[in-house]
N, C-alpha and C positions, 0 to 999 in steps of 0.2 A: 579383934584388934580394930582402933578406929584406923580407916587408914588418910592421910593428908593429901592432899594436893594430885588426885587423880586427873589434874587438868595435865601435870607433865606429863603420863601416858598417853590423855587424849591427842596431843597435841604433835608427841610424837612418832603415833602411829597414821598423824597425818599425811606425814612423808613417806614413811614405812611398814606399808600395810602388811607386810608378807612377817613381822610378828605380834598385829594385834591380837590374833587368837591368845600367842603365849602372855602375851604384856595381861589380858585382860583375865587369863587363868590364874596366875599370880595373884590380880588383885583379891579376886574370888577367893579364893585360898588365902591370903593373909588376912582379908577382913574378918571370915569365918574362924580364925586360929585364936587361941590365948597364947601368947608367948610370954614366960615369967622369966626364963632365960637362956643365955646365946645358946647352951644344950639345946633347948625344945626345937631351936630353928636349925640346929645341924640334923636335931633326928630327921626332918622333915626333906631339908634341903642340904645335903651332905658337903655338895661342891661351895656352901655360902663360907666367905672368908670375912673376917673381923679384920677391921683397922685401927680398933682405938675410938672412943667419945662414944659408942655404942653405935657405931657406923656399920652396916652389911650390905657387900656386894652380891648382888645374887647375879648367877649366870643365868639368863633366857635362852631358848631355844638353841638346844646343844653350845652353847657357851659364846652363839655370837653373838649376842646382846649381855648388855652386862645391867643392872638395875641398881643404883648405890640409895639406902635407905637409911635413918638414923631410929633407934627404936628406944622407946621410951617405957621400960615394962612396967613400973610402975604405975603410970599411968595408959596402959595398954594402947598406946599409939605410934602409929609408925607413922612420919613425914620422908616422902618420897623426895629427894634432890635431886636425882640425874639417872638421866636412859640414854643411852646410845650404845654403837657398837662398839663390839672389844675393841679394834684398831682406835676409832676413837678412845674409849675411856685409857690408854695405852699415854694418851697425853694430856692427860686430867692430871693435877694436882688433886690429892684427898688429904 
């Protein structure tokens, strides 16, 4: 997958170093992946939940990071929207 805008991980793991390892395994792993649909990304990542518009929230490191992504399988790309913690994304509008 292509993956979009790894500047939000960078940027985030500016303040939060204690999941860059996870943030930057993810990427690793979604870049390397073909996803053709939302099945391929549950076999992989069991806990990821759909919202609708092709939006997936993945849980980071044991669920306290959350990572909301929009995947485009068609065109095999994923654009990264928003990282932060579960308590944070608790007061995200998606």
């Amino acid at each position: 997958m292509k993956v979009i805008s790894r500047k939000v991980i960078v940027d985030y793991v500016k303040k939060h170093a204690d999941v860059r390892q996870a943030l930057l395994s993810w990427y690793s792993e979604a870049r390397s992946s073909v996803w053709k649909t939302p099945q391929d990304i549950k076999e992989r990542y069991s806990s990821a939940r759909f919202i609708g518009d092709n939006t997936v929230i993945f849980n980071i490191k044991g669920n306290k990071y959350r990572l909301v992504a929009k995947i485009a399988y068609k065109t095999k790309t994923v654009l990264i929207k928003w990282v932060g913690t579960h308590a944070e994304y608790d007061k995200q509008k998606f």
